[in-house]
N, C-alpha and C positions, 0 to 999 in steps of 0.2 A: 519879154518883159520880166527881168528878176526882181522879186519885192524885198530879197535882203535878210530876208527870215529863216530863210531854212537853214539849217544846220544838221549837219551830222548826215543821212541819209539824204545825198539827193546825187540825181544822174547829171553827168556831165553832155556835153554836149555830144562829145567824141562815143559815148557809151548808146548816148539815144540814137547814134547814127546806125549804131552796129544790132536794136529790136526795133526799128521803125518798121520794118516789113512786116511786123507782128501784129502791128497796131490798124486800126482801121484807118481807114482817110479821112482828111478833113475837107469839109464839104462845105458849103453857104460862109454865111455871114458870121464866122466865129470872131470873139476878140481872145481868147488865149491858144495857146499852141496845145498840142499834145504833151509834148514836154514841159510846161509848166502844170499841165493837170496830174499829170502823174507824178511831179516833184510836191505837189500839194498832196495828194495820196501817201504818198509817202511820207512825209511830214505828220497827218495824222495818226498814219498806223506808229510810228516812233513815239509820239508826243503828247496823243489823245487827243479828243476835244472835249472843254466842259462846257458845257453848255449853262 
């Protein structure tokens, strides 16, 4: 699911293919992927959040 937002810093699909082994598994009942949590990560650490 892309929400259209990020910009500037974010992994491609082709890119998450090549540190998936890095990442832990996804396990149970999740609704977003690994690759959109770390594309949201990265979107904060570029961009901030204010709260």
């Amino acid at each position: 699911m892309y929400l259209g937002i990020l910009a500037g810093m974010e992994i491609t699909q082709a890119q998450y293919e090549r540190i998936v082994h890095c990442l832990p598994l996804q396990r149970g009942n999740v609704s977003l992927s690994n690759l959109n949590v770390l594309n949201a990560i990265l979107y904060v650490a570029e961009h901030g959040c204010k709260w």
